[in-house]
Every structure is written in C-alpha cells, then in structure tokens.
C-alpha positions as CSV (number, residue, x, y, z in Angstrom):
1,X,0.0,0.0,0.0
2,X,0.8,3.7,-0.3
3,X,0.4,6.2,2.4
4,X,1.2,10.2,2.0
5,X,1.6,12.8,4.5
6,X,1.2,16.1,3.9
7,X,1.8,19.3,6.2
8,X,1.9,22.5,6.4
9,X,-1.0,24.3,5.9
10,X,-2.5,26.8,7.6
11,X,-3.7,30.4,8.2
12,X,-2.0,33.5,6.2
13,X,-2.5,36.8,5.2
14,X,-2.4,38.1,1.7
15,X,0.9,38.3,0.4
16,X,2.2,36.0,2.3
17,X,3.9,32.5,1.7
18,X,3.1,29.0,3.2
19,X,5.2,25.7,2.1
20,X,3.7,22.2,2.1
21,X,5.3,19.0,2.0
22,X,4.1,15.5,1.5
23,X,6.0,12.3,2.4
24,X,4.9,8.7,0.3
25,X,5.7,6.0,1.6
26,X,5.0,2.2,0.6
27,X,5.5,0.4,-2.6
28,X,5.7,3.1,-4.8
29,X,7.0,2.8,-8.5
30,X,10.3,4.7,-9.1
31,X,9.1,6.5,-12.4
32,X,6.0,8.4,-11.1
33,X,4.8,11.8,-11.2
34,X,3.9,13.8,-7.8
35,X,1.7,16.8,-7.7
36,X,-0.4,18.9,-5.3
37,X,-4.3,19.4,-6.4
38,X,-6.8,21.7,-4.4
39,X,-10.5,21.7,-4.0
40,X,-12.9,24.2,-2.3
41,X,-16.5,23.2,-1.4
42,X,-18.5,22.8,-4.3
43,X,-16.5,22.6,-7.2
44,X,-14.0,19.8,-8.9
45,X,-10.6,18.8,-7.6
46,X,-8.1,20.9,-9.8
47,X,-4.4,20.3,-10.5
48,X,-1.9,22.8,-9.1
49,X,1.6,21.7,-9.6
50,X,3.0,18.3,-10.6
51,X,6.2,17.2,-11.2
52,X,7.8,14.1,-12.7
53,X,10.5,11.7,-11.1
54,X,12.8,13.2,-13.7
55,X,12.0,17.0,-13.2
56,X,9.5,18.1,-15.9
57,X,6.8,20.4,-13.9
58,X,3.6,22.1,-15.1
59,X,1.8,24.4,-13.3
60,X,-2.0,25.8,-13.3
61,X,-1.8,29.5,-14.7
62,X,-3.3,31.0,-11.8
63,X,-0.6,30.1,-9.5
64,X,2.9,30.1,-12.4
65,X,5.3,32.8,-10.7
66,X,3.6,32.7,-7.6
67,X,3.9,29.1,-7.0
68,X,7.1,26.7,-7.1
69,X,7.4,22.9,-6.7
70,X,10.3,20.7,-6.1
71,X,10.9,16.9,-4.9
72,X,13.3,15.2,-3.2
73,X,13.4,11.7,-5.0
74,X,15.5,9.8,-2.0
75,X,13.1,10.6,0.0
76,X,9.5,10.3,-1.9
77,X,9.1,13.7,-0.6
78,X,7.6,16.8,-2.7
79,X,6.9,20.2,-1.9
80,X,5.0,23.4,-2.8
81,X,6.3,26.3,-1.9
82,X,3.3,29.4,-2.1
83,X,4.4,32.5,-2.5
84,X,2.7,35.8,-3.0
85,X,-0.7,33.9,-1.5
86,X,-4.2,35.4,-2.2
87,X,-8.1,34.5,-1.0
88,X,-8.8,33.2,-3.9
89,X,-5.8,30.0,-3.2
90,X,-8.2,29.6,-0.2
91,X,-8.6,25.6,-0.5
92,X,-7.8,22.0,1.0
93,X,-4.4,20.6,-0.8
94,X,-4.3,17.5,-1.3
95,X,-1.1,15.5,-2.6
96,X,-1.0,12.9,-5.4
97,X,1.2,10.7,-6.3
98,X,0.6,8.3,-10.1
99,X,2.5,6.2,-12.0
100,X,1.5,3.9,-15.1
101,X,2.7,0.3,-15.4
102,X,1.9,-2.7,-17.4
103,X,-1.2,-0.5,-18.7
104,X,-3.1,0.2,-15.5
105,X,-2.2,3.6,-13.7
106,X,-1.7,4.0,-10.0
107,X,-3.2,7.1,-8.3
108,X,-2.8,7.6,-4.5
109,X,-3.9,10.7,-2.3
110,X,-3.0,12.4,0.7
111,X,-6.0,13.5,3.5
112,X,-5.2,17.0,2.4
113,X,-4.2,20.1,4.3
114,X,-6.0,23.2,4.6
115,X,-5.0,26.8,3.5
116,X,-7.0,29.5,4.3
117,X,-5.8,32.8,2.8
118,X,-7.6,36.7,4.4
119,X,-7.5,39.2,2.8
C-alpha cells in the first residue's frame, strides 16, 4: 500500500507564503509523477503543480510565478512552496502521487491540508 503525509498548511494573510510538504511512503513505482491538487466546497478537484521523477513540472496559470514545486526523489518527498498567497488559493491541498505500469495507472492521495488565505 501507499500512504502520503502532507503538512503544512494553515492560516496567512495576503501576500504572504506558506510551504507544504508531503512524504509517500509504501510500494511506490520509481518512475511516477507527484503533484499537489486543491478543491474548495463545491467545485471539482483541480491540479496545481506536478512534477515528474525526472524533473518536468507544469503548473495551473493561476498560480505560475507565484507558485514553485520541487521533490526530493531519495526521500519520496515533494513540496510546494506558495508564494505571494491570495483568498482566492483559499482551499484544502491534497497531494498525489501516479505512476503507469503494465497499462493500469496508479493514483494515490494524501488526507489533504488546509490553506485558508484573508485578505
């Protein structure tokens, strides 16, 4: 099985910065992508970052300059670092890790962590 962890949400003001991390553990597939999605109440799950085993990242638009994510492959660990935060990135973060093997794909998420941004 997999398991992830995440921390490090929270409360901030506008303008400010908050960074998440999420841990995997488990039987996890060394080529695999890891990303963070977000969801507020009553609207779909969407992606925010996600970044292959090998480096290749894409972000959302409403977070590229703002937003930067990173991994640390030894560890199964990635990150989001949230800079420049507004209401509006108000949402629960969840983590994700996928991978795709022998045709079947793999898709494991975290409990999430909340970020509440004032204004």
């Amino acid at each position: 099985q997999v398991q992830l962890v995440e921390s490090g949400g929270g409360l901030v003001q506008a303008g400010g910065s908050l960074n998440l991390s999420c841990a995997a553990s488990g039987s996890i597939f060394s080529t695999n992508d890891m990303g963070w999605y977000r969801q507020v109440p009553g609207k779909q799950r969407e992606l925010v970052a996600v970044i292959s085993n090998g480096g290749s990242i894409n972000y959302a638009d409403s977070v590229k300059g703002r937003f930067t994510i990173s991994r640390d492959n030894a560890k199964n660990t990635v990150y989001l670092q949230m800079n420049s935060l507004k209401p509006e990135d108000t949402a629960v973060y969840y983590c994700n890790v996928r991978w795709r093997r022998l045709m079947r794909t793999y898709k494991y998420w975290g409990q999430g962590t909340q970020v509440t941004v004032s204004s």
